[in-house]
C-alpha atoms as an extended CHARMM CRD file, in Angstrom:
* protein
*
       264  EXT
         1         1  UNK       CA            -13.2780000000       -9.3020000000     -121.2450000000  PROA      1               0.0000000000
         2         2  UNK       CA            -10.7990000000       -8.4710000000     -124.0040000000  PROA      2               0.0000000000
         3         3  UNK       CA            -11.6770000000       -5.8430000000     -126.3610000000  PROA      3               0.0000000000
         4         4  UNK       CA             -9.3730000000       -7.4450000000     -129.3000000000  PROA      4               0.0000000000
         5         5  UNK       CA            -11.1350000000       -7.8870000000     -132.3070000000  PROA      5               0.0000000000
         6         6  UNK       CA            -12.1130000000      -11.2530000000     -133.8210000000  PROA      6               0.0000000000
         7         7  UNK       CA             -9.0640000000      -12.4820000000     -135.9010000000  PROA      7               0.0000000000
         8         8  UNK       CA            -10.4050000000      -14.1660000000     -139.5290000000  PROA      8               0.0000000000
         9         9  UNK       CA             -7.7990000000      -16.7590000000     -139.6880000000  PROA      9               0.0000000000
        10        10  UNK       CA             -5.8020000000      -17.9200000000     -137.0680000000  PROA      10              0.0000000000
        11        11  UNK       CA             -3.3970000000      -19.6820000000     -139.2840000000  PROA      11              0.0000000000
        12        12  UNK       CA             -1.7670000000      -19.1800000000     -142.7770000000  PROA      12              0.0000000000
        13        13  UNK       CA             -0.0460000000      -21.3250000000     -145.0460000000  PROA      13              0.0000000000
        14        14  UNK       CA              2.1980000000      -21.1270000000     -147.5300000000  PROA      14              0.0000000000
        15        15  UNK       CA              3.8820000000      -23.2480000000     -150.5340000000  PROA      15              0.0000000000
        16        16  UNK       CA              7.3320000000      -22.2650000000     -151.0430000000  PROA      16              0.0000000000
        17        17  UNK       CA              8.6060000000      -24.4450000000     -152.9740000000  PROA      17              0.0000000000
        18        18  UNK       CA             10.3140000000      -28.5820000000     -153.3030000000  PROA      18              0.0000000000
        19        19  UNK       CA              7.6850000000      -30.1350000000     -150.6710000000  PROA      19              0.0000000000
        20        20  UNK       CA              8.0420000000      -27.4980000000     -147.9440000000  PROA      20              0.0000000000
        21        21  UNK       CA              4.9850000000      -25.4090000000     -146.6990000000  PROA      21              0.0000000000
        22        22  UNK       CA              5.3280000000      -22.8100000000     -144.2410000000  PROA      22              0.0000000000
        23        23  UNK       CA              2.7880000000      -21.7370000000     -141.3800000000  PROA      23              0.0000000000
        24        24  UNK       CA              2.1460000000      -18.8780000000     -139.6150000000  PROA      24              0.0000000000
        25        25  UNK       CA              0.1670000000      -17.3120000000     -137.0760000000  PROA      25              0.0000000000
        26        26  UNK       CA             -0.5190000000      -13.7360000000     -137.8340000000  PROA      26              0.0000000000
        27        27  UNK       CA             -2.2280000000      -12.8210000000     -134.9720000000  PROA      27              0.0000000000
        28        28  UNK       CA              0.2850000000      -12.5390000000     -132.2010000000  PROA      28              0.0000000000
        29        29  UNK       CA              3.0610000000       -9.9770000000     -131.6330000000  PROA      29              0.0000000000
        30        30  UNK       CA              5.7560000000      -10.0360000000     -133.9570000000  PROA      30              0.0000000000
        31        31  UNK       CA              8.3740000000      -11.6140000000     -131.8400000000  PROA      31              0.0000000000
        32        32  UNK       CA              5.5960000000      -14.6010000000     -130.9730000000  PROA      32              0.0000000000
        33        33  UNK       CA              4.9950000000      -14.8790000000     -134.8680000000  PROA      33              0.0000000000
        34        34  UNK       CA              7.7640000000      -18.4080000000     -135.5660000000  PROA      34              0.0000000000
        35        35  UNK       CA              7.1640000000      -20.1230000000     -138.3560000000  PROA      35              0.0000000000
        36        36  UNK       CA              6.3420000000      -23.9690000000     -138.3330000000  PROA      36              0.0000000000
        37        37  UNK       CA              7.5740000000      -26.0980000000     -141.3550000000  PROA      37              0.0000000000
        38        38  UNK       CA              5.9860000000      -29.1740000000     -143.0150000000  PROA      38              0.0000000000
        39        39  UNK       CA              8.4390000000      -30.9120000000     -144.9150000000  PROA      39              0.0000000000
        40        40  UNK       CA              7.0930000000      -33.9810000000     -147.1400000000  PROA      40              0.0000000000
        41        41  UNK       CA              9.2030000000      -36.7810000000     -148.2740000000  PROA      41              0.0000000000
        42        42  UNK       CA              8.2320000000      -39.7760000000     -150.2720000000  PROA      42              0.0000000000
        43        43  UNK       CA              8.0530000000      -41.8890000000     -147.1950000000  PROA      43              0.0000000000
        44        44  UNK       CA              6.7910000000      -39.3800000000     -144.5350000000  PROA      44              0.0000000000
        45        45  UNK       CA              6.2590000000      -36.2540000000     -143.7320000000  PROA      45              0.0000000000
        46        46  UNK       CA              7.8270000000      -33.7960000000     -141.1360000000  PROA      46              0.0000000000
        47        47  UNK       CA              6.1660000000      -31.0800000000     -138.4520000000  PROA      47              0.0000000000
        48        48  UNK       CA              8.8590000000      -28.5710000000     -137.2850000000  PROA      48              0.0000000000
        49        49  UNK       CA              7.8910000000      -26.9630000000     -134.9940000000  PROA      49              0.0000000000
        50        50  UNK       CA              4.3580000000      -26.1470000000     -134.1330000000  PROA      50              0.0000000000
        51        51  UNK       CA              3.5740000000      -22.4120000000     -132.9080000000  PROA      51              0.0000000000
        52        52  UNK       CA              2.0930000000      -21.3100000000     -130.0760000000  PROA      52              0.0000000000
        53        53  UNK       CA             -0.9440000000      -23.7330000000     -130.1570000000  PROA      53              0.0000000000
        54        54  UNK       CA             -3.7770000000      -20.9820000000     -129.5500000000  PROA      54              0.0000000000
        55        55  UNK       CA             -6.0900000000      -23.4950000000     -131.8550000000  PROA      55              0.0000000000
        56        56  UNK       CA             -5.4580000000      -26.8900000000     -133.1990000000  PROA      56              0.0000000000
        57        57  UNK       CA             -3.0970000000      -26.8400000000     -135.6400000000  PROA      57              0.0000000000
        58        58  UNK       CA             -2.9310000000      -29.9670000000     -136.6180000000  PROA      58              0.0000000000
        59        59  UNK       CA             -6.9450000000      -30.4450000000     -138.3700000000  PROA      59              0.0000000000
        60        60  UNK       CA             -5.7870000000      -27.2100000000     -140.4720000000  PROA      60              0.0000000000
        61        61  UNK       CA             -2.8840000000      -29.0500000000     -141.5690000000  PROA      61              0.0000000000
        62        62  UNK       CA             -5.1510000000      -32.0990000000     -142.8030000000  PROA      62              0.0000000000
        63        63  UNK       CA             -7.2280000000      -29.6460000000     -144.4210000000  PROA      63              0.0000000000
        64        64  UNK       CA             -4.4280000000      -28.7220000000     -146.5180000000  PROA      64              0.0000000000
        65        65  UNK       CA             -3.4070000000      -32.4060000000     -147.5440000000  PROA      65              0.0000000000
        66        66  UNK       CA             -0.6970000000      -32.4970000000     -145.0000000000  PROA      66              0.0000000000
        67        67  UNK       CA             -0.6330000000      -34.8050000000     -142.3970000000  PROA      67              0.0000000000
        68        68  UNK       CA              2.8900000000      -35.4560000000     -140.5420000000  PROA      68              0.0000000000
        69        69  UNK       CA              3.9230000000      -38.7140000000     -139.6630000000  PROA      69              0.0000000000
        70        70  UNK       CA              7.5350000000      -37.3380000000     -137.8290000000  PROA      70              0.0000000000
        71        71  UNK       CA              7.4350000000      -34.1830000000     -135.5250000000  PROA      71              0.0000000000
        72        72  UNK       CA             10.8640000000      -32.0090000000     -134.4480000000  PROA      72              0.0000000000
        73        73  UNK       CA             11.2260000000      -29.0960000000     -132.2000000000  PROA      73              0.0000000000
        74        74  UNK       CA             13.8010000000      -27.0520000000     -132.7500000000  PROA      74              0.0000000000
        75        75  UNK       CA             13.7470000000      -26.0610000000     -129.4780000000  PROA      75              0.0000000000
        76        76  UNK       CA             11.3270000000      -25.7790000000     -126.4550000000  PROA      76              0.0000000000
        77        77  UNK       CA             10.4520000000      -22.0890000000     -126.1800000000  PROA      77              0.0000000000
        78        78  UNK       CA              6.5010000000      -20.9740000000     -125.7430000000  PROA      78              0.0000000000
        79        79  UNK       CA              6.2450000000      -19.8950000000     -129.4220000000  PROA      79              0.0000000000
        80        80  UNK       CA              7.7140000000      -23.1210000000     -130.7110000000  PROA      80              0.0000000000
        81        81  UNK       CA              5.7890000000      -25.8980000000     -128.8690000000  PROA      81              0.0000000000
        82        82  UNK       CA              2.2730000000      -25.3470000000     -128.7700000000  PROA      82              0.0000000000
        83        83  UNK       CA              1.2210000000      -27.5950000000     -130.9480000000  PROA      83              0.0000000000
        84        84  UNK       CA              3.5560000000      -30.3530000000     -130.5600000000  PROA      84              0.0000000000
        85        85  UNK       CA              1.1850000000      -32.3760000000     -127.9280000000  PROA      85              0.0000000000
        86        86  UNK       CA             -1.4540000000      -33.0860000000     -131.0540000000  PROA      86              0.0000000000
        87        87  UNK       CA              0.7530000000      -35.5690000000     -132.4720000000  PROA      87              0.0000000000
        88        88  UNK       CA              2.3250000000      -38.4740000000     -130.1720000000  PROA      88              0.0000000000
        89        89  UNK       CA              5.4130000000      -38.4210000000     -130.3340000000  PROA      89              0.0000000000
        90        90  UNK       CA              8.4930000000      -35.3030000000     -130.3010000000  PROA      90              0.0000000000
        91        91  UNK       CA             11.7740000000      -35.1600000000     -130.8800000000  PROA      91              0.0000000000
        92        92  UNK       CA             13.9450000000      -32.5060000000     -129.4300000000  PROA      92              0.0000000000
        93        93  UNK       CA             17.7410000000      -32.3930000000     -128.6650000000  PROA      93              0.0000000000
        94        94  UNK       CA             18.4830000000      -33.9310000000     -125.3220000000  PROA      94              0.0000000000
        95        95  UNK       CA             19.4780000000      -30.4340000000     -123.3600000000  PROA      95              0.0000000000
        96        96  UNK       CA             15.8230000000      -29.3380000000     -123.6390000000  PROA      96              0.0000000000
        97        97  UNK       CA             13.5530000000      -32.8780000000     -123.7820000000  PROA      97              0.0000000000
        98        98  UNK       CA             13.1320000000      -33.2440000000     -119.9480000000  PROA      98              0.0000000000
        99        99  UNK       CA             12.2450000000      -29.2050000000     -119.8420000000  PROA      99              0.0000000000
       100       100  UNK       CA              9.5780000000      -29.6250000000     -123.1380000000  PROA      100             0.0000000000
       101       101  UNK       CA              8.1030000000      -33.0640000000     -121.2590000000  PROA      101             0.0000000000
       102       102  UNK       CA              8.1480000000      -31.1080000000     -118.1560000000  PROA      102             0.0000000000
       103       103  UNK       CA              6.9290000000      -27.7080000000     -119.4820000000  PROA      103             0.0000000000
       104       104  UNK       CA             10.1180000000      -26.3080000000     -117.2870000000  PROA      104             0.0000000000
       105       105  UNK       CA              9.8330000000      -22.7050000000     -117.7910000000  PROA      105             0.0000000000
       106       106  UNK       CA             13.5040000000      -22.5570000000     -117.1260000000  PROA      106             0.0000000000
       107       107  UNK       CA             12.9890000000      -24.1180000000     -120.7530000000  PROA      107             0.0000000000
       108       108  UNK       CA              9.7660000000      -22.9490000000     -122.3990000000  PROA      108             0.0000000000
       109       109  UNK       CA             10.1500000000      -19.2910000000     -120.9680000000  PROA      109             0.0000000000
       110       110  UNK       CA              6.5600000000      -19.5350000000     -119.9930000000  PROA      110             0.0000000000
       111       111  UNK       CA              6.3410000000      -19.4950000000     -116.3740000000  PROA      111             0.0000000000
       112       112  UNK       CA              3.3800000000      -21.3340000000     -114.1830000000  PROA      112             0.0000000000
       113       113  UNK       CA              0.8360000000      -17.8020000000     -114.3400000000  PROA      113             0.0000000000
       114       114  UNK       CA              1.6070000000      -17.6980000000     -118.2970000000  PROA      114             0.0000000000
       115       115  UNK       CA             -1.1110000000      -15.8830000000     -119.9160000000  PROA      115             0.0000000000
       116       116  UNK       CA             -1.4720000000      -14.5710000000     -123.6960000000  PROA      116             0.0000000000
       117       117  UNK       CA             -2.9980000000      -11.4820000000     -122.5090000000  PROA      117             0.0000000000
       118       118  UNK       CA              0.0130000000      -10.4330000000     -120.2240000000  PROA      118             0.0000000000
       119       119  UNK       CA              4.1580000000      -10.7150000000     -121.9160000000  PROA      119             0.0000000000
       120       120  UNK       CA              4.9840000000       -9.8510000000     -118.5300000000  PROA      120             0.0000000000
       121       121  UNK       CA              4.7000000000      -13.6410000000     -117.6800000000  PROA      121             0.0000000000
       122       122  UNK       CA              6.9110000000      -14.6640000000     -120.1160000000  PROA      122             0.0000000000
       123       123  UNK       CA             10.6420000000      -14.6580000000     -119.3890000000  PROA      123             0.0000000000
       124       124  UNK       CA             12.1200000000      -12.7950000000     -122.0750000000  PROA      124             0.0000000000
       125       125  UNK       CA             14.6680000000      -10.5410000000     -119.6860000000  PROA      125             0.0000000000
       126       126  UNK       CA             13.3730000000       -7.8130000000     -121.3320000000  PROA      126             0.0000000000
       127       127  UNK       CA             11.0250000000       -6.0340000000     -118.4070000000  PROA      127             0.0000000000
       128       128  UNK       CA              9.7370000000       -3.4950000000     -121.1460000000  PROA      128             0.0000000000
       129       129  UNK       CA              7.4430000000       -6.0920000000     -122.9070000000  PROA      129             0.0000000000
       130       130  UNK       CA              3.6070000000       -5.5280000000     -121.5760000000  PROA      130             0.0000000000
       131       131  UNK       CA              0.3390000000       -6.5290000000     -123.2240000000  PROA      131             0.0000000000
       132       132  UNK       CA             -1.3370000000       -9.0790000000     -124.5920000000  PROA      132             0.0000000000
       133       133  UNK       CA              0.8160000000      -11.8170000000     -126.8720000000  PROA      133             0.0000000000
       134       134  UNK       CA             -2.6050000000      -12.0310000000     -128.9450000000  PROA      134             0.0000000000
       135       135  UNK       CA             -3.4670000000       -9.4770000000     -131.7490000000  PROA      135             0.0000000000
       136       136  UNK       CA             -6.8930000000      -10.4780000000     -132.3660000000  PROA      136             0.0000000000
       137       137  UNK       CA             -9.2590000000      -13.6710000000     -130.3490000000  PROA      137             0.0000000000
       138       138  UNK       CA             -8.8610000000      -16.6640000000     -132.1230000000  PROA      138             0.0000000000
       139       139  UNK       CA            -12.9160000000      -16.7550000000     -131.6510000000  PROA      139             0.0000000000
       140       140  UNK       CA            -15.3430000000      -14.8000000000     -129.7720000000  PROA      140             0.0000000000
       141       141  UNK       CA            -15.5380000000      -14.8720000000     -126.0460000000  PROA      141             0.0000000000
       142       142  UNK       CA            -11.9490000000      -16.3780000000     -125.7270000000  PROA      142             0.0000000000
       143       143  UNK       CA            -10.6140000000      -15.5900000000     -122.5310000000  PROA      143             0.0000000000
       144       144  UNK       CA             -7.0690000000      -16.4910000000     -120.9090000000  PROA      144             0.0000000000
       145       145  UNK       CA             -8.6480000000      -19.3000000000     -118.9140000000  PROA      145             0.0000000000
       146       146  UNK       CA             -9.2830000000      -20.8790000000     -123.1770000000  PROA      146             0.0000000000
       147       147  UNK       CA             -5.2540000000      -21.1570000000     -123.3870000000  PROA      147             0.0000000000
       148       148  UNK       CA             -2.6330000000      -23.0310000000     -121.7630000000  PROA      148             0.0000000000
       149       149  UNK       CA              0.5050000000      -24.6020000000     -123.0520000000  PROA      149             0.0000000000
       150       150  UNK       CA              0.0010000000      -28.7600000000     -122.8140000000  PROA      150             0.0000000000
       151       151  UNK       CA              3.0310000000      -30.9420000000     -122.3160000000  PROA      151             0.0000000000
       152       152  UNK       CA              4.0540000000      -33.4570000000     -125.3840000000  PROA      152             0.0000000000
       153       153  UNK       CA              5.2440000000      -36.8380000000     -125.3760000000  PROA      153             0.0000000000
       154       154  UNK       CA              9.1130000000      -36.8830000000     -126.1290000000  PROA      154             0.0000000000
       155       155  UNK       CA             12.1120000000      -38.5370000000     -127.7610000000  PROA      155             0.0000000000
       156       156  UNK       CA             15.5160000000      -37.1980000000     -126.7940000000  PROA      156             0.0000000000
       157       157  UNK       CA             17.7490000000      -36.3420000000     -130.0760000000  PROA      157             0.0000000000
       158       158  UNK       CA             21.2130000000      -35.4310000000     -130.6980000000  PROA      158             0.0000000000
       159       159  UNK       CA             23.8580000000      -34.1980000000     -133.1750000000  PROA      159             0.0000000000
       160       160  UNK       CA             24.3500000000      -35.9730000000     -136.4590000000  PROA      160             0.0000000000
       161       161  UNK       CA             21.2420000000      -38.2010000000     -135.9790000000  PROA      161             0.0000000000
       162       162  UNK       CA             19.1420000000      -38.5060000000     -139.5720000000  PROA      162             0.0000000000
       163       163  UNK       CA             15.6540000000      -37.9360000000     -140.1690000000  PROA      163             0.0000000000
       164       164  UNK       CA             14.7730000000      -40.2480000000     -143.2550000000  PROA      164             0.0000000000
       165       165  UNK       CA             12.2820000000      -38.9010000000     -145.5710000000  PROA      165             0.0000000000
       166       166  UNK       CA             12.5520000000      -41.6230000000     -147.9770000000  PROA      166             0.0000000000
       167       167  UNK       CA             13.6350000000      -39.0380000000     -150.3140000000  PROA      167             0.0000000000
       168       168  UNK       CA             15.0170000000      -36.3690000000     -148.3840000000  PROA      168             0.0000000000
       169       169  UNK       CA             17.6740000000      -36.6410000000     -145.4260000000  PROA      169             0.0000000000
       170       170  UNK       CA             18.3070000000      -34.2390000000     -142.8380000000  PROA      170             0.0000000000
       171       171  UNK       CA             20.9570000000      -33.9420000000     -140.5640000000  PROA      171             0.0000000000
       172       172  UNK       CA             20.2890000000      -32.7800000000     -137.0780000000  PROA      172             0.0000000000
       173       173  UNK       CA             23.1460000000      -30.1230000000     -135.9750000000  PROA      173             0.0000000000
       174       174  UNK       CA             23.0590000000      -29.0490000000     -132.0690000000  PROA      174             0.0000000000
       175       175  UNK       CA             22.9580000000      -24.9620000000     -132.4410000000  PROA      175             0.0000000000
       176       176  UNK       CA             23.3280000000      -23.4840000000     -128.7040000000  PROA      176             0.0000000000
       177       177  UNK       CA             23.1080000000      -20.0800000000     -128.1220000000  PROA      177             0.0000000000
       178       178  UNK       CA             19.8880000000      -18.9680000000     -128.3900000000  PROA      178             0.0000000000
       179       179  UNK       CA             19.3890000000      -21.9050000000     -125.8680000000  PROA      179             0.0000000000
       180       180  UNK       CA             21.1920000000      -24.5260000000     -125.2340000000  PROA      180             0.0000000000
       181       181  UNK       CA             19.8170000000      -27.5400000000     -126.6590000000  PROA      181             0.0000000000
       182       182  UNK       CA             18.5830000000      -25.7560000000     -130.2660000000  PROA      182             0.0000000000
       183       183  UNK       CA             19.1620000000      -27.4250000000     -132.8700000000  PROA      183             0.0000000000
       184       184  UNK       CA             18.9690000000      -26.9540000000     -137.1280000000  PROA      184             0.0000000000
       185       185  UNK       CA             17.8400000000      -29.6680000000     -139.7450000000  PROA      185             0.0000000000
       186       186  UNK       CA             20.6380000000      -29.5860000000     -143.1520000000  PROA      186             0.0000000000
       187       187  UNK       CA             19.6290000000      -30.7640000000     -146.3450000000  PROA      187             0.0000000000
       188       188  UNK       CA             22.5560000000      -31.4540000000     -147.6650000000  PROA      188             0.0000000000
       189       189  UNK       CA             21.7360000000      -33.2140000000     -151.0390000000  PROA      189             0.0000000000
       190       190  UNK       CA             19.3820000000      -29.6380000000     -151.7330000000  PROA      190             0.0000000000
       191       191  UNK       CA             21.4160000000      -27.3930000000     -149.7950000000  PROA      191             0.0000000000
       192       192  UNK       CA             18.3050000000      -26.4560000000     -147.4720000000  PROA      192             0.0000000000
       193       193  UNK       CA             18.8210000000      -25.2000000000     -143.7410000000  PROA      193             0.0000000000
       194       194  UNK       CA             16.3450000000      -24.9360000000     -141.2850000000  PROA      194             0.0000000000
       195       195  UNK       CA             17.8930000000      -22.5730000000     -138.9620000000  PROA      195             0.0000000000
       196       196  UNK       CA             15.0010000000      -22.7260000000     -135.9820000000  PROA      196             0.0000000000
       197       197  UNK       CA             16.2440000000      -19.4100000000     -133.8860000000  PROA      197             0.0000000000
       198       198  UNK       CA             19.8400000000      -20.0920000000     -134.5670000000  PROA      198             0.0000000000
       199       199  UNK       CA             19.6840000000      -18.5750000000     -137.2980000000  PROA      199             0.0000000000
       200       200  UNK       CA             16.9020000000      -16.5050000000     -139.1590000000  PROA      200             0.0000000000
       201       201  UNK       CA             17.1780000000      -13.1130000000     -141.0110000000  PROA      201             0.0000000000
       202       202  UNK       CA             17.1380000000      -10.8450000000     -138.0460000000  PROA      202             0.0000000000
       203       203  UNK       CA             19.9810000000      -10.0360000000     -135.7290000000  PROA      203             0.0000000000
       204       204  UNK       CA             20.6610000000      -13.7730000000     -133.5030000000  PROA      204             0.0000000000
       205       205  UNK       CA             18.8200000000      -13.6570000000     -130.4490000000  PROA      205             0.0000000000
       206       206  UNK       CA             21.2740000000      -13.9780000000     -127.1750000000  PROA      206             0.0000000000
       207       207  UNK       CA             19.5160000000      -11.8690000000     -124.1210000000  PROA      207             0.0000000000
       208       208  UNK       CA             17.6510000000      -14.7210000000     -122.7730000000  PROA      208             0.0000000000
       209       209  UNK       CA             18.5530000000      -15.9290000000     -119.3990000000  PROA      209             0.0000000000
       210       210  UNK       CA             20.0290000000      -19.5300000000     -120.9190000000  PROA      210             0.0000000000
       211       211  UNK       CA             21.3510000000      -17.4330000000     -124.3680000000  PROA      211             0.0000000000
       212       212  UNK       CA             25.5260000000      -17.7940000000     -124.3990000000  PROA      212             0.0000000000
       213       213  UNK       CA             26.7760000000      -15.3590000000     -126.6930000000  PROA      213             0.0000000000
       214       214  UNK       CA             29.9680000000      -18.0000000000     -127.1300000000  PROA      214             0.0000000000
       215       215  UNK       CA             28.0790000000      -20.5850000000     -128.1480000000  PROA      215             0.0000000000
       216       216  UNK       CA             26.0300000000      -18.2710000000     -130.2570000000  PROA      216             0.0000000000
       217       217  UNK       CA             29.5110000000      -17.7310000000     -132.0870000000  PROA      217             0.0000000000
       218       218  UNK       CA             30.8240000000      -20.9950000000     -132.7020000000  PROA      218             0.0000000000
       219       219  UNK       CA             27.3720000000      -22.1190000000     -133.9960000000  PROA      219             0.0000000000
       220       220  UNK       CA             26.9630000000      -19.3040000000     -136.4640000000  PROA      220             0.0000000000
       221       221  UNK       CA             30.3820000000      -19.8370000000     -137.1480000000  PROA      221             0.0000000000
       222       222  UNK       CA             29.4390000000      -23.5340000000     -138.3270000000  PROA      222             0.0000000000
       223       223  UNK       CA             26.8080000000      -22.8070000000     -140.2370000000  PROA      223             0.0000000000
       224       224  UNK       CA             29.1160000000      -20.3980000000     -142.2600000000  PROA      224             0.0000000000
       225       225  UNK       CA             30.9210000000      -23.7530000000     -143.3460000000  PROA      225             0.0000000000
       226       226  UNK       CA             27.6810000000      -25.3850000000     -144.8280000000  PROA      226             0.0000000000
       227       227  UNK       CA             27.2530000000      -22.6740000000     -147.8870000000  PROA      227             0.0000000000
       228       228  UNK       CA             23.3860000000      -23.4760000000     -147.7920000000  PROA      228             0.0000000000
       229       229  UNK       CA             21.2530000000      -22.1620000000     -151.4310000000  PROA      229             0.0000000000
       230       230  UNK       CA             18.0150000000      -21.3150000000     -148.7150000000  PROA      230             0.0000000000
       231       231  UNK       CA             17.5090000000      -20.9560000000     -145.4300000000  PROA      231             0.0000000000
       232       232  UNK       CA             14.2040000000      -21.2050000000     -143.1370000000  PROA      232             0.0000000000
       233       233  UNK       CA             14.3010000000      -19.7580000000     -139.8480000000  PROA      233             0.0000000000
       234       234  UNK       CA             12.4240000000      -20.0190000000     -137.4270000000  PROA      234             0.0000000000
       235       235  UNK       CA             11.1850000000      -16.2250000000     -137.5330000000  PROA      235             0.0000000000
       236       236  UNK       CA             10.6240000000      -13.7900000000     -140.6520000000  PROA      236             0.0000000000
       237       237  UNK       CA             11.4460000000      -14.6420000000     -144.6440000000  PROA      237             0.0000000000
       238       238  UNK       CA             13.3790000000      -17.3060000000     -145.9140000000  PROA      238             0.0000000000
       239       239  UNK       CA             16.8350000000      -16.0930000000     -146.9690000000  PROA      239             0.0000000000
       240       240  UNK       CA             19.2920000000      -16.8810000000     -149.9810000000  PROA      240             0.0000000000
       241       241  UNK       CA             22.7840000000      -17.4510000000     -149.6300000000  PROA      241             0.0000000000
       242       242  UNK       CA             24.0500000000      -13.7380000000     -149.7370000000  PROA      242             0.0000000000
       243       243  UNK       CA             21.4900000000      -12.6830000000     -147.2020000000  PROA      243             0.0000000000
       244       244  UNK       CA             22.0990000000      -15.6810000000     -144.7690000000  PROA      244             0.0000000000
       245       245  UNK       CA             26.1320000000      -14.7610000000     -144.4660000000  PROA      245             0.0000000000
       246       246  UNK       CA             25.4920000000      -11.5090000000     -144.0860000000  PROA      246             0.0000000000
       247       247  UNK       CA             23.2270000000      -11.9880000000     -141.0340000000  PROA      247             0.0000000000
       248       248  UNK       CA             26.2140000000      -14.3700000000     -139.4170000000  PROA      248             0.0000000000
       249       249  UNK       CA             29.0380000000      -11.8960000000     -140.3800000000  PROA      249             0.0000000000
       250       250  UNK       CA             27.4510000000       -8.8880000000     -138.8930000000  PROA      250             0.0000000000
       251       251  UNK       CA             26.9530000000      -10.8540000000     -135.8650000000  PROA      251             0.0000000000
       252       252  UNK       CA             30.1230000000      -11.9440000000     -135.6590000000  PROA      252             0.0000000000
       253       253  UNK       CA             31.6440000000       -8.5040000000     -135.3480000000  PROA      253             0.0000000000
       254       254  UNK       CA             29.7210000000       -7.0990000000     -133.4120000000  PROA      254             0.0000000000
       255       255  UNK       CA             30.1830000000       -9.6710000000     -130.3600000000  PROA      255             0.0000000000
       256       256  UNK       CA             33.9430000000      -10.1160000000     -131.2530000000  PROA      256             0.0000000000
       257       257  UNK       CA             34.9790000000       -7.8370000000     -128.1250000000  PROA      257             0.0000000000
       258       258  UNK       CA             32.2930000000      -10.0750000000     -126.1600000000  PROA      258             0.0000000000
       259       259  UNK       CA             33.9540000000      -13.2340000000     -126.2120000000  PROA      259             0.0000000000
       260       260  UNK       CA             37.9050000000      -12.0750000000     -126.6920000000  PROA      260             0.0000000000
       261       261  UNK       CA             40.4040000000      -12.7070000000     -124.0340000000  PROA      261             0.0000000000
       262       262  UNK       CA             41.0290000000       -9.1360000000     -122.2790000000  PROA      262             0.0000000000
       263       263  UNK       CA             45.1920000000       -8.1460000000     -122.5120000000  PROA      263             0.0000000000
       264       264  UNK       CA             46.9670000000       -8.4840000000     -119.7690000000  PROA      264             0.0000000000
């Protein structure tokens, strides 16, 4: 039996402004902690992402007033996807919708003995990380036997496909990298990214066993073209303008002798 305390809320939500609420779960490790995005349009209404599923998310959205009628992965990692199979239907770019239907954990990261009170069954590549994932039991008596990641039902997607709001458009750019079939959502009428783990304000992620530190590049080097007013990412704050090139630049120079040809 765990001796974690009881956590009060499992989720949190907050307004931030033009029809977009954010989510988090403030009881997990801070790595674990991504932030899921309801965005809502005049016609519907769209779930990005959905956390790591340790309790229904979706009956806390309703609760709010917010019931999503499109759902979006940015991509299929363990911290993403946990809530997706609530809703029926998911889109994800087509490098990672077999893996997410499949729960590959070539994909998710989360391999077949995953369990939120041991990181050491999640692959990060990073042999270090022990523990539980969980800060705090969702309720009393949960136990790791309470928790397992369940598969969605899902729609392949790919670059420069639209998601129609009614209201609101948003352009689906593929993002590899951080894996290979992420993806962003741009806003281009309101200058609003959502980076998913692209891009976020934190140094890019590229140690994971599908990460490719070129592809990292040339997507952060796109993004740099689209001049965005906000960014959400799909970990920590939101970020202005200033903030968001800043991340991208610094990356940028520090991989530079990664990815140049050597002299002969």
């Amino acid at each position: 039996m765990s001796n974690l305390p009881v956590g009060e809320n499992w989720y949190e939500i907050y307004d931030i402004g033009d029809g977009i609420f954010k989510v988090v779960e403030p009881h997990l490790v801070g790595f674990m902690q991504a932030n899921t995005y309801v965005v809502r349009g005049r016609d519907d209404t769209l779930l990005v992402d959905a956390g790591n599923g340790v309790m229904p998310l979706r009956p806390f959205l309703a609760a709010h007033g917010l019931e999503p009628t499109l759902v979006l992965a940015t991509h299929a990692h363990a911290d993403h996807i946990g809530g997706l199979y609530e809703w029926p239907l998911t889109l994800c770019h087509s490098a990672e919708a077999e893996g997410l239907r499949t729960l590959d954990p070539d994909v998710t990261l989360a391999g077949s003995d995953y369990d939120i009170f041991d990181l050491r069954t999640l692959m990060t590549g990073d042999d270090s990380c022990s523990g539980p994932i969980i800060t705090a039991l969702p309720y009393a008596g949960f136990t790791s036997s309470d928790y397992r990641l369940r598969a969605p039902q899902v729609q392949a997607i790919e670059e420069g496909q639209v998601i129609d709001l009614g209201d609101r458009q948003l352009e689906v750019l593929h993002l590899p990298g951080h894996s290979p079939g992420g993806v962003g959502l741009w806003d281009a009428s309101n200058r609003v990214l959502f980076g998913g783990d692209a891009i976020y304000d934190g140094r890019p992620y590229d140690g994971l066993h599908h990460s490719n530190v070129a592809d990292n590049r040339r997507s952060l080097q796109r993004l740099l073209t689209l001049n965005p007013l906000v960014v959400h990412g799909g970990h920590f704050l939101s970020m202005q303008s200033e903030r968001f090139k800043q991340v991208i630049e610094d990356y940028l120079a520090e991989t530079a002798c990664l990815t140049r040809p050597r002299q002969e």
